[in-house]
N, C-alpha and C positions, 0 to 999 in steps of 0.2 A: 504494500500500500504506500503511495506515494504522502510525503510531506509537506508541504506550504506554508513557508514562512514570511511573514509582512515582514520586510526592511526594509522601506522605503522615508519613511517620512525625516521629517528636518531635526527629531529628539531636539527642541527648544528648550525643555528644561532640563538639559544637563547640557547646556550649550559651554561649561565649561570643554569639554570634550568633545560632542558633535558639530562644532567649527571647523573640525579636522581632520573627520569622520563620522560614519551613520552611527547613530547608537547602539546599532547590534554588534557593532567589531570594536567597541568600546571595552576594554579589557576588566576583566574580571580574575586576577591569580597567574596573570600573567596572557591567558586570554582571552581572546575576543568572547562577549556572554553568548554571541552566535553560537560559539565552538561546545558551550556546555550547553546548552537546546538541544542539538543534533546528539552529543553524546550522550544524552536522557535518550532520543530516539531510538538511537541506536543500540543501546544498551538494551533495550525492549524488542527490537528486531526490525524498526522499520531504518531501512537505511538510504532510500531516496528522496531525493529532496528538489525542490523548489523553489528557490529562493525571489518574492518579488519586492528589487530592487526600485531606487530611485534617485535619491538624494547621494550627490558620491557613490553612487555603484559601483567605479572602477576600481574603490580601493575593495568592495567585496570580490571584484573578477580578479586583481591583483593575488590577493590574499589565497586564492584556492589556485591559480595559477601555480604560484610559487608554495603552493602546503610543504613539501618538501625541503625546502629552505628552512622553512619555522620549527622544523620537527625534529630535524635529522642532525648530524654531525655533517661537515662536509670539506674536503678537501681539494684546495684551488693551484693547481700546478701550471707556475710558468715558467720553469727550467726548460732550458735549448728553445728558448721563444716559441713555446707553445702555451697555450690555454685551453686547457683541461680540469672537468670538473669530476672529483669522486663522491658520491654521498654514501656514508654509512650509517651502518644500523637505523633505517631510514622506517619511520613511523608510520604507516601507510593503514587507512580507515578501509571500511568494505562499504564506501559511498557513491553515488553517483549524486552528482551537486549540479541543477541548470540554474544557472543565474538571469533573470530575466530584468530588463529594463522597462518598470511598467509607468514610466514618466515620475518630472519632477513632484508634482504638485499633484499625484492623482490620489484620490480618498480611498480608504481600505477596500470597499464593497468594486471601487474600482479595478482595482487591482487583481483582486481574485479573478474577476471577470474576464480579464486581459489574459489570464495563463492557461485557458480553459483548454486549447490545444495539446499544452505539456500534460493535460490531467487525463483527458479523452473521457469516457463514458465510463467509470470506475468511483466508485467511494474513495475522499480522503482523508486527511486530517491537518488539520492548518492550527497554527499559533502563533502568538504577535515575537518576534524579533528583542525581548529586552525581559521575560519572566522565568526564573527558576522554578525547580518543584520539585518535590520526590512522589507527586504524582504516578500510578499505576497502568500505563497508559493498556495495556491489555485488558484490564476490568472498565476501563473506559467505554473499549472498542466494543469488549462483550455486551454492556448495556445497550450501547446503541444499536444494534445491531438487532436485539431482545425488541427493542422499543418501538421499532416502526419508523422514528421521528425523522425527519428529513436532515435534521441537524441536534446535535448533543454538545452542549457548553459544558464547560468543567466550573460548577459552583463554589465560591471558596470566603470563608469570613476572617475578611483581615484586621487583625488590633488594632489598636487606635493609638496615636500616638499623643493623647493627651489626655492625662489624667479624668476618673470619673469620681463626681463627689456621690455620696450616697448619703441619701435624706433619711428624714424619719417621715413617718404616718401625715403629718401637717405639708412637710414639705420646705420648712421652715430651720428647721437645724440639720446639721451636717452629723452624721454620724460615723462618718469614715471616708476614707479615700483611697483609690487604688487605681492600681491600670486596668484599662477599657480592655475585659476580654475575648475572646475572635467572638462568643457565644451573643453577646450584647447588640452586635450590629448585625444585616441583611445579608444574604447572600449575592456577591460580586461577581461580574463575568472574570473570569481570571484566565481567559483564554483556551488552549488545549481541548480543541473543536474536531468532530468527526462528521464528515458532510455527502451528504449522499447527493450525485448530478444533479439532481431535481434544484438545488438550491441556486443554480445558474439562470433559472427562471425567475427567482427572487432580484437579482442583481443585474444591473446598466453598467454599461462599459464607461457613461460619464464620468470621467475625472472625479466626479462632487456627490458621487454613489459609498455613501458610507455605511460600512456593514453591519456597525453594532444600531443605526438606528433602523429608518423604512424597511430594508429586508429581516433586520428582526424582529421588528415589530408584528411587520404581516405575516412571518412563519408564527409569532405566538399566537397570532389573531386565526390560525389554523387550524393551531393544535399540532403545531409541526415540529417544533422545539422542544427539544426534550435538557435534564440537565444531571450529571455527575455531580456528586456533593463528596470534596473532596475536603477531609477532616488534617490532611497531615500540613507539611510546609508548600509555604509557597511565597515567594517576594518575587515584586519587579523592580527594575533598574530604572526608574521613573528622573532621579533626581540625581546631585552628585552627593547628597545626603544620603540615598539608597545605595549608590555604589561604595561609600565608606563601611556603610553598615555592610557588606556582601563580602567587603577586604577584608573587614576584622574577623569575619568568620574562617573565611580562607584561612588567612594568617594563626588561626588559632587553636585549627584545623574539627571547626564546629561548621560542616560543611554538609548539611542535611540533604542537599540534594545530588552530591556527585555518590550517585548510588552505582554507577561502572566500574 
């Protein structure tokens, strides 16, 4: 089953780093958080992918171009004026990676739309370009599959990052305080989507076809949407707040989601 990943957009709030680059090759432990997406995939068994680029794309065609550079040991001989390159012990994935250019400026529900060719008449699964997880993706697949739905969201309740007071019966005095826990707030799309063709009738190739709104709307106005309620980790890369918080884990090696 093929992959599809959104990396197109301008990441404006972590534009400390997406000036530079997209925010999917925005590093995370040294790589790009693209690199740990697929190797969640991968680790599950799905190993091809589709990547819909936009913003800076060339540094994701660069980037897969050259994997072998990033991975490997390599050695550059130019004794008796030659140039010769050896790579060793070279790290090599079981992927096939199409990188597809689906414009600057074009909106997610675009985007999808634009890669319909690379997908063909096949069930997939797509996720945005910037979220970790230790999500399940095989109990994913089996629900949906069980379910009918034309499309299955992965449901997810994330903490709050600021403090909750807890009242008394009036409402009136404080009786404690604590952190906001995942249980306290709704359930969020948190991406990590399974999609059956049928959902290409939901979606316009307009540039200004955004996915999470009108086409989800009128699959849930269907009854066509279905959702994964996924209990364990999960963060995105939203901010340069988020990527501190994602290093210190790395670094401390409190890394819930490199489950490979």
């Amino acid at each position: 089953m093929k992959v599809l990943l959104l990396a197109g957009g301008y990441g404006t709030r972590i534009s400390e780093e997406s000036q530079f680059k997209p925010k999917p090759m925005v590093e995370l432990g040294g790589m790009p958080i693209l690199w740990h997406i697929m190797k969640l995939y991968s680790h599950h068994g799905f190993h091809e992918f589709i990547i819909c680029a936009g913003y800076k794309q060339h540094v994701i065609k660069e980037y897969f171009a050259d994997y072998f550079l990033h991975t490997s040991d390599i050695t550059y001989d130019f004794t008796n004026g030659r140039s010769e390159m050896t790579v060793h012990h070279n790290t090599s994935e079981p992927w096939k990676v199409t990188v597809v250019d689906t414009g600057l400026n074009t909106m997610t529900g675009g985007r999808v739309k634009r890669v319909r060719d690379y997908i063909g008449d096949e069930p997939f699964m797509l996720t945005y370009g910037d979220g970790v997880s230790d999500i399940d993706l095989n109990a994913l697949l089996a629900q949906h599959e069980a379910s009918g739905k034309v499309v299955t969201l992965t449901g997810i309740q994330p903490g709050g990052r600021f403090g909750v007071l807890d009242l008394d019966e009036s409402g009136r005095t404080v009786t404690g305080f604590r952190e906001k826990a995942k249980e306290d707030g709704g359930w969020i799309n948190g991406g990590f989507m399974v999609m059956e063709p049928e959902v290409f009738d939901y979606l316009s190739e307009d540039e200004s076809c955004i996915l999470e709104r009108v086409p989800m709307e009128r699959l849930a106005a269907d009854g066509a949407l279905g959702i994964y309620k996924h209990n364990g980790f999960w963060q995105c890369m939203d901010t340069h707040r988020d990527k501190i918080w994602l290093e210190d884990r790395w670094a401390s090696g409190n890394t819930p989601w490199r489950i490979w």
